[in-house]
Structures are given as structure tokens and as C-alpha cells.
N, C-alpha and C positions, 0 to 999 in steps of 0.2 A: 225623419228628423236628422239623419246624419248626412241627409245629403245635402238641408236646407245648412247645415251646421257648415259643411264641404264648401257648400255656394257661398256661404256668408266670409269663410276665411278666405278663398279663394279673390273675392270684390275687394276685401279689406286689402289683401298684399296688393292685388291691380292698382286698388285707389292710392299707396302709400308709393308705391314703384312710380306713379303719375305723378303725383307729388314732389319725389325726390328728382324726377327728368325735370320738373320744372320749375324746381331751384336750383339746382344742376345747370339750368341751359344760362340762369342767367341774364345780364345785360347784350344786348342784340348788337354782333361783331357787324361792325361799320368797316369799309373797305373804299380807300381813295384810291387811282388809278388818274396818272395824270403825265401829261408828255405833249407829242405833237405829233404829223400823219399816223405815222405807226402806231399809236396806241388808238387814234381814230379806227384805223384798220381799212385795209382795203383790197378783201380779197373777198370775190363775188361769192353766191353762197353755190352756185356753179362746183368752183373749183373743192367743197367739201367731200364729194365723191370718191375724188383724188386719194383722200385717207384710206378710204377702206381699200386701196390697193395692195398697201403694205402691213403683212404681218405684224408688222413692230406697231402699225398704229388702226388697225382693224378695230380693236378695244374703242379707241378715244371715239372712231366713225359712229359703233352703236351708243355712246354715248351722248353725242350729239342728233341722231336722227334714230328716231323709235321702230319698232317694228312696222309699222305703217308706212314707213317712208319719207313723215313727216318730222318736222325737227322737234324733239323736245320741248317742254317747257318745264322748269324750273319754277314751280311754285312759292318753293321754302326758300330761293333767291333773287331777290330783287335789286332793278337797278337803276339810276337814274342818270340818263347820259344828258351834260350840258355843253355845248360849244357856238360860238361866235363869230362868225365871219367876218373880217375885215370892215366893212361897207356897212356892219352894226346890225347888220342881221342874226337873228336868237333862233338856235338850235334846242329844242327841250324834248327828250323821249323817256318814258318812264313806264315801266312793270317787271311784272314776271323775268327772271332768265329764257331766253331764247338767242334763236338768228334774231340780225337786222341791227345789232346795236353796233355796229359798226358807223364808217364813213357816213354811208347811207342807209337806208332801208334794207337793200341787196347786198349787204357786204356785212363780214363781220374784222374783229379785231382782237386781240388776244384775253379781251374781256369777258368771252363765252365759258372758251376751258378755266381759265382761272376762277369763275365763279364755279362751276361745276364741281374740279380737282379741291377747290377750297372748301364747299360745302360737304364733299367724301370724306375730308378730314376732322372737319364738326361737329357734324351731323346737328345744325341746329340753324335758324334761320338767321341769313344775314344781308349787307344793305351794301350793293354797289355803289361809292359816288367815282362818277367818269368824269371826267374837265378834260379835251385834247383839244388842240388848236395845229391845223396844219403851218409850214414854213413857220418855224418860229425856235429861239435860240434859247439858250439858258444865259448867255453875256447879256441880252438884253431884255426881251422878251419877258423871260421869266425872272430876269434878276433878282433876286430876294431885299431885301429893304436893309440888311448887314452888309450886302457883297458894295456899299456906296454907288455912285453916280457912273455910270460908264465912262471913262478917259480914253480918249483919244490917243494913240501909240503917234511918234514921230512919223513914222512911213506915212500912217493916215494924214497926219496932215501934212506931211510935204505934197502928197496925192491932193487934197484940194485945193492947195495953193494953184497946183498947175493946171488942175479945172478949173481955176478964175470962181471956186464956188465962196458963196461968204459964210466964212466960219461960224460967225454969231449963229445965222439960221440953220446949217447942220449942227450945230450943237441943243441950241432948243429944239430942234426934231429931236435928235438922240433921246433927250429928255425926257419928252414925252413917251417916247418908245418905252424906254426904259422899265422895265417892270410892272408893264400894264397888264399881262396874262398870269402874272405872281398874283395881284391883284384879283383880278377877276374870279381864279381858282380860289383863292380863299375866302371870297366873297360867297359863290355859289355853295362851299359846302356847308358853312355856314346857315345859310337858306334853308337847305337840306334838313341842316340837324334841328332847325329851331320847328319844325314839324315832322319828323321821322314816319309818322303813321299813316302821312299821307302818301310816302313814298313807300312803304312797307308795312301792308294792314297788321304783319303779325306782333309789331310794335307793342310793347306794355312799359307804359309810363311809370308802373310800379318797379318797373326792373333796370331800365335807364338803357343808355348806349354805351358803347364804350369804342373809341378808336381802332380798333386793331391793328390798322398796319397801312402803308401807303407804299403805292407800285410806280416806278419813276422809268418812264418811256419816251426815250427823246435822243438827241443827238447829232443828227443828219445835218441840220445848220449851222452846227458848231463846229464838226469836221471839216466844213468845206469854206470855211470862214478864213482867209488868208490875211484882208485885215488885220482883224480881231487878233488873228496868230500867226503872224510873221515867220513865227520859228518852228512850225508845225513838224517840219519833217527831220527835226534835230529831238535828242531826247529831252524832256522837258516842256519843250515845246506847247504842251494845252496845261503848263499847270496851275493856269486862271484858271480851267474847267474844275479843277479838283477843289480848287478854294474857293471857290461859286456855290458847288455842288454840297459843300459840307455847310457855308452858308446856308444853302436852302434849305437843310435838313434842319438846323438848329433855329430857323426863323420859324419853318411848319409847324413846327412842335413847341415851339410859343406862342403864336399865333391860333393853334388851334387847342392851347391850353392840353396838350400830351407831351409829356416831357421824355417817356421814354417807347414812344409810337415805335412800332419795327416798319426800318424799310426797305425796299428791296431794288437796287440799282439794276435796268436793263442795260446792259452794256453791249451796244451797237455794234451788229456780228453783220450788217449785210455783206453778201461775198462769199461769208464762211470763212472757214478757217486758214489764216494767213500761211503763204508755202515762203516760211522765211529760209528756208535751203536754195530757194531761185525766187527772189523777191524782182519784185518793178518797181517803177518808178514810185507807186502809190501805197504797196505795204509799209514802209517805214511810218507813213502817214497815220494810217491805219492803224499800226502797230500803238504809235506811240498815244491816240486819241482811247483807244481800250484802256493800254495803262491809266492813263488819266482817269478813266470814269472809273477803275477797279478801283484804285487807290485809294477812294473813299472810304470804302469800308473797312481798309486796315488800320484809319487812323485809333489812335487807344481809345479816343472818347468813344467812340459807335461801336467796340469789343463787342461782340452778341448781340446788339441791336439793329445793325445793318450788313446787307449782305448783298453782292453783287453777282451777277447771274448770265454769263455768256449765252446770248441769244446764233453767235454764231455756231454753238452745237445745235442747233435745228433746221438750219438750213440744207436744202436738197441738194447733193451732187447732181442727181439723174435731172432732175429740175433746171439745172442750171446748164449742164448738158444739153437737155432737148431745145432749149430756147436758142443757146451759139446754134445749133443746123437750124433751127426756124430762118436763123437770123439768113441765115444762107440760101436759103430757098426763097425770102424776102428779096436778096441781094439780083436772085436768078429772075424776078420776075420784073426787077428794075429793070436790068440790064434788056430782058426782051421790050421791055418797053423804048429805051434808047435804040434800041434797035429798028424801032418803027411798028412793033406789034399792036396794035389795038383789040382791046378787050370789048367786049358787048357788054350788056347788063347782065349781071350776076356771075359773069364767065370769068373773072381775074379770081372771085374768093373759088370757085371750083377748081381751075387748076391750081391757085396754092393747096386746096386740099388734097389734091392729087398728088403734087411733090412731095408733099408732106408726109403721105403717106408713102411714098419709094424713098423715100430719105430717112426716117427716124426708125426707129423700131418700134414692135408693139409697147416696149416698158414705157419708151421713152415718147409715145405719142400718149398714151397716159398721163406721164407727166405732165404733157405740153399743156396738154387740155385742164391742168390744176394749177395754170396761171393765170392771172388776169391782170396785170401790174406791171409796173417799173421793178427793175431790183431795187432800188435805192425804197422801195415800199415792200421788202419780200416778195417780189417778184408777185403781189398779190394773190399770195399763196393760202390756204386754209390750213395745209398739214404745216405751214413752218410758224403760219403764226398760232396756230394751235397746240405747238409741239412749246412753244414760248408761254403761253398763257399757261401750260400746267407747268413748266420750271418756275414761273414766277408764284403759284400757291405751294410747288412742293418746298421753295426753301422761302416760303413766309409762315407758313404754317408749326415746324417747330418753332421759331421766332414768336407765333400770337400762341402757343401752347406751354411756352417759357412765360411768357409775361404773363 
């Protein structure tokens, strides 16, 4: 009797502990994630190995790849990547957390760790929406529907005067341009939320959604945008970007009916961190495009709600090291070629591997081997954009734990 009596209280506290988890868990944390390359992501799933080289990020490696070898999956996180190709071709991938929700199949994006680091700090299920669009700008592109019609600067059009181009029809292109992927992204999560269950079965319609927070990844079109900012390498210089960017935040958040959604600014670190003691031609550049995208979240109105997050603290020294002697060993087999050298089949990638290996060091042929990219795409890195996907849930996570 006393143990039926033991068993009976023991179920009752289980059933009441179940209970409380699950008015506890609540309405089901929705997560937007939106920019352009870079948050597509483009580093092969190759280069995730890469991680588990360094101590500092061994941790994040078993995290993403199980004991088996095999990568994860993330049941309790789901996520739904949409994106659009130019040419009107529709990108739609949807499940589980894993690889593959990157660029393409083979590649990830800073979408992996962030769902992962963000469900560690939950512990309860929740709902990626991805929208990225490679080459694409925040002056245009994404313009928000507050930031008005893109205008024309005097340079630009002294410049098509002397292209003989006719104003009228670059101006109705602009127009059109003009905040068609603002668009779009607000369209698709929409989509999204008006059926939740089908993108994440753990869905209960009795508990609802709630917004939690939006991840903003972009930049690279906007920097290099001399047009658009004439005065780039002067201070001040992008501070259309900062008044675009605080647009967008307070149209998202009408638009998508959250008035006080946390968001989290990725502010464009490729290169890493600027040596303004011996700067070039292109740190000021650099320099003054950061400020611009930080400055957002100092304004008073977004106090605690938005927060900007230097993506150049994840970038790889050794990484960026190994690639300049690649680049060398590149330069050494040009030059045998001007030289009249001819290679046979398969014999040029061998002797590059050959140099490669007399020129780099162990560390540093490591590294090499955890690239796949352009810089201006993180070198299509896993550890740098991995190292960014957990900055971007560790400082949203007290942000959706305050609201």
C-alpha cells in the first residue's frame, strides 16, 4: 500500500511538473533572419571540420556533428528557408535544424549555430523564418516603405547625363527596384505564420506565436556603393544607412504587427578587425560603414530593444593568413605557366598541393582547408560564420528573455 500510495504521488508531482512545463513553454518563439549572401551562407559543409581544430571552438564542432560523425539534427528547431532568384525562380527548404540550410544544400550559414545556441538558452521549441537574397542593398532592395522613393544624388545624375542614358527610364527602373525584397520578406513570413504547423509540427494553436526577435545580415552592397554614397570615406558618410536601417526596423514591426520585436544588427566585420594605427586606403571606408550600421541601436527609441553585434570579432587571423600564401603559391604556378610550363591532366591541382604543402604550415594548412569562399562571403568559412550565428542568439536571447 505504501508503495501504490509512493507511486501515486510520485505520477501526481510528474503530471503537475508536465503541466507547469507546459504553460511555462508558452506561445512557440518565432525567429526572422533576413539580409543577403552572408546570411544565405556560403561555406561548404567541408570546411565545418575546420572547427573542431581549435580549442576555443571544439565545443560548437560536437555540437553541430554527433558522435557518429554525422551532423545533427535539431528536432525541437525548425526552420523555413525562402529565397528568390532574380530570373523569378523560388527557393523553399523546410524541417528540422541541421546542415544544408545554407546557400545550397552543401553549405551552411549563420542559421545553424543560432538556432542551436538559441534553443540552449530556451529550452523549448521554436520556428526559424530565413528570407536572404544574394547582391542586394538596404538603399534599394530592401528599402522599407517609410525610408520614400530612392532619389537620385547630383553626381548620379551628372553621370547619366554623360552616358547619353535617359533619365525617365532609369528612374522607373529604380522604382521598380526599389523595395521589392522589403516586400517579398514580408510577404513570405506572413505565409509562414498564417500556417505555423505546417512548418513546425510542435505548433499548438491553443498557445499561439509570438515574434521573438529578427536577425539583420547584410551590408556588402551598401559599402561598396559609391553612388548611393559619394561621401563614404568622410565621416558621416553612410548616414542614409542608419536612417534606412532605423526605417526598417520601425516598418517590420508594424508590418508585422510587433511593436516592440528585439532585433539584432549584424554589423559587417569582413577583413576583421580594422588596424586603424596603419590604416589604407579602404579602413576609413570600413571604418565609417560599422559606425553607421552600429549607430542604430544607440538611438533612444530602440534603448533595450536593439542591439548590434560586430561580426568582425569572429573572423580568423590564421584563416586569412593561410589564404595571402595560397594566394602565392597561386601567383607561383601562374607565372610557371607564362613561362611555357604545361601541365597534363590532373598534374597543376598536384603540384599546387605540393607547394602548398612546403609553404603553409600544419596550423595553417588546416585553416586553408576551412575555406571555401570569397572574403567578402567569410571567406566561406564554417568556424567564422558559426562563431557569428552564436553572437547573434547570445545577445538576442537576453533581449526575447526581457520581453
Amino acid at each position: 500500500m505504501a508503495r501504490i500510495m509512493c507511486w501515486m504521488a510520485t505520477a501526481t508531482a510528474c503530471l503537475l511538473l508536465h503541466c507547469s512545463l507546459a504553460v511555462a513553454a508558452g506561445p512557440l518563439k518565432v525567429f526572422i533572419l533576413a539580409g543577403q549572401s552572408n546570411m544565405q551562407g556560403h561555406a561548404r559543409l567541408r570546411t565545418i571540420d575546420y572547427i573542431s581544430k581549435s580549442a576555443g571552438t571544439a565545443a560548437m564542432y560536437h555540437d553541430i556533428i554527433g558522435p557518429d560523425g554525422k551532423p545533427r539534427v535539431y528536432d525541437q528547431v525548425w526552420i523555413t528557408y525562402f529565397s528568390q532568384g532574380r530570373n523569378g525562380s523560388v527557393y523553399r527548404k523546410s524541417g528540422p535544424l541541421t546542415t544544408g540550410f545554407g546557400a545550397s544544400d552543401d553549405e551552411i550559414g549563420p542559421e545553424l549555430t543560432f538556432g542551436i545556441y538559441m534553443y540552449k538558452q530556451l529550452g523549448e521549441p521554436i520556428l526559424i523564418i530565413k528570407t536572404a537574397w544574394g547582391g542586394t542593398s538596404l538603399n534599394t532592395d530592401f528599402r522599407p516603405p517609410s525610408g520614400g522613393p530612392y532619389q537620385f544624388n547630383e553626381t548620379q545624375l551628372e553621370q547619366f547625363k554623360k552616358q547619353g542614358k535617359d533619365l525617365a527610364a532609369v528612374t522607373a527602373q529604380k522604382a521598380k527596384e526599389t523595395g521589392h525584397y522589403y516586400k517579398l520578406m514580408i510577404q513570405d513570413v506572413k505565409q509562414v505564420l498564417a500556417d505555423p504547423k505546417k512548418y513546425c509540427p510542435q505548433y499548438d494553436p491553443r498557445q499561439g506565436y509570438e515574434l521573438a526577435g529578427f536577425v539583420w545580415f547584410q551590408g556588402w552592397n551598401d559599402l561598396v556603393d559609391r553612388g548611393t554614397y559619394p561621401h563614404r570615406d568622410q565621416p558621416g558618410g553612410y548616414d542614409l544607412y542608419t536612417k534606412l536601417m532605423g526605417d526598417f526596423i520601425r516598418d517590420v514591426r508594424s508590418d508585422l504587427q510587433a511593436p516592440h520585436m528585439p532585433f539584432v544588427i549584424g554589423v559587417l566585420g569582413v577583413g576583421g578587425k580594422l588596424d586603424l594605427q596603419h590604416p589604407n586606403r579602404y579602413t576609413p571606408i570600413h571604418q565609417n560603414f560599422r559606425n553607421a550600421m552600429a549607430a542604430v541601436a544607440n538611438l533612444p527609441e530602440f534603448k533595450g530593444t536593439v542591439v548590434s553585434v560586430p561580426t568582425a570579432d569572429c573572423w580568423d587571423p590564421l584563416q586569412d593568413q593561410a589564404e595571402a600564401k595560397a594566394g602565392q603559391v597561386k601567383a607561383e604556378i601562374a607565372k610557371m605557366k607564362q613561362d611555357g610550363r604545361r601541365f597534363g591532366k590532373g598534374e597543376e591541382n598536384k603540384v599546387f598541393g605540393e607547394l602548398l604543402a612546403k609553404t603553409l604550415t600544419p596550423a595553417e594548412l588546416d585553416a586553408y582547408h576551412g575555406i571555401s569562399n570569397q572574403q567578402f562571403h567569410y571567406m566561406g568559412s564554417a568556424k567564422i560564420l558559426g562563431c557569428i550565428g552564436r553572437k547573434f542568439a547570445e545577445a538576442l536571447g537576453p533581449l526575447v528573455k526581457k520581453e
